[in-house]
N, C-alpha and C positions, 0 to 999 in steps of 0.2 A: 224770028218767031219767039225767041226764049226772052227778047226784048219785052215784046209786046204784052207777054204773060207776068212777066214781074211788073210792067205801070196799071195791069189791070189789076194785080192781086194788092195792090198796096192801095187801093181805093179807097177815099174817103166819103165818106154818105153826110150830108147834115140830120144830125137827130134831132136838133132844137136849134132857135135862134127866134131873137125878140131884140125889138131895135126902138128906143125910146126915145123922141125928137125934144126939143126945147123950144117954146115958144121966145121969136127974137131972142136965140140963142145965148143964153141965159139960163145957168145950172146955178138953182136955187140951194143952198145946204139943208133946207128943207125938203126938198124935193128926192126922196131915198122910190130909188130904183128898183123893184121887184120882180124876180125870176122865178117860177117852179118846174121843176123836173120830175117826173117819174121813171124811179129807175123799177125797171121789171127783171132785166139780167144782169145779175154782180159778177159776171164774168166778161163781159163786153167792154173795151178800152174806148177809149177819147179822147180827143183835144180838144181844149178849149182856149175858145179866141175871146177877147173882149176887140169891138170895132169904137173905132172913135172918128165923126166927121169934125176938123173944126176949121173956123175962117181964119182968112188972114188978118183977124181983127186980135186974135188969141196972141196974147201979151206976155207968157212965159213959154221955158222952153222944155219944161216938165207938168204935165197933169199928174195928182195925187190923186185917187181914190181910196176908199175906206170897204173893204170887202166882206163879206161876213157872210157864210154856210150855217148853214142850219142842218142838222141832219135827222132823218128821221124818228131817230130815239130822243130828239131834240137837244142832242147836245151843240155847240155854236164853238168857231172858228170865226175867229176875224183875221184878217191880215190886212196893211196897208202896200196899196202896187204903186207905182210910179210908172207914167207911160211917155217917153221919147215924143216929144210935139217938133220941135226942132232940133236940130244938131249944134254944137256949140257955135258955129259961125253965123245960126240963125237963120238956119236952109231949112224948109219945113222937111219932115220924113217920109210924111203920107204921100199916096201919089193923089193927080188930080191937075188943073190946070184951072186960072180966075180964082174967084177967092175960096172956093173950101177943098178940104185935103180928106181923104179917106185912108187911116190908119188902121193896121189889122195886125194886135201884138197877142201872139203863143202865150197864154196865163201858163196852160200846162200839157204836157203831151203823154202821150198813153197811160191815163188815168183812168179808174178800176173805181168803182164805187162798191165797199165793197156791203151794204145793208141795199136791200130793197125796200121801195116807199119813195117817201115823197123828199124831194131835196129843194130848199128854199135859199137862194142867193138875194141879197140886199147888195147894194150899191149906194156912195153916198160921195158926193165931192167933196176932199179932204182940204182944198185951198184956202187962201181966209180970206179970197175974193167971196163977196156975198152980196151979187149975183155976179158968179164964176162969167162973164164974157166971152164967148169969142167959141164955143161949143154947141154944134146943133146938131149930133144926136150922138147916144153911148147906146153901145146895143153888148150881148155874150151869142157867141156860138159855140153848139156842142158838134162836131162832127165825130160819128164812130170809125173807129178804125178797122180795117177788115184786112 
């Protein structure tokens, strides 16, 4: 019983998620990714997931993004992520079977926003493929934690 109350208390809810495809799988460095959140409680935690689907046409064994928050007072945070596509022997990470892999890497875990407003997430392929190959779709999820 005292099982059952602690996998229900650790519950995760999706607060947000937006999932952007590529046309013939193809991430253009043009092509910058746009998220908005509204945060109503700066007390409420989160993780946040970026998903990445890509085929076995995808030719390296790291994806690079270029990340940038905007926050409501408009001040900006960029960071650049790097996400695990294969492992060094060249084994994809993602699960899945045939040609595309479904990858789902933890950006950050119980995170606090702590202004209310609007919070604006850009996304940009960081690679010097131009047009990035072998990617058909980048999405973010916010699940709250509870």
């Amino acid at each position: 019983m005292a099982l059952v109350a602690f996998f229900c208390a650790c519950n995760h809810r999706v607060f947000y998620e937006k999932i952007d495809h590529f046309s013939g799988e193809e991430w253009f460095k043009d092509s910058v990714l746009n998220y908005q959140l509204e945060i109503t409680d700066s007390m409420e935690f989160y993780n946040i997931f970026l998903t990445v689907r890509n085929s076995t046409d995808y030719q390296t064994q790291m994806l690079y993004v270029f990340f940038t928050t905007e926050f409501p007072t408009g001040a900006l945070a960029k960071d650049t992520l790097g996400c695990i596509i294969a492992n060094p022997r060249g084994e994809w990470t993602g699960k899945g079977k045939g040609r595309l892999r479904d990858n789902e890497f933890l950006l950050k875990e119980n995170v606090r926003f702590p202004i209310k407003g609007r919070y604006q997430f850009t996304v940009e392929q960081a690679m010097r493929a131009d047009p990035l190959t072998g990617i058909e779709s980048f999405g973010i999820r916010f699940d709250e934690v509870k």
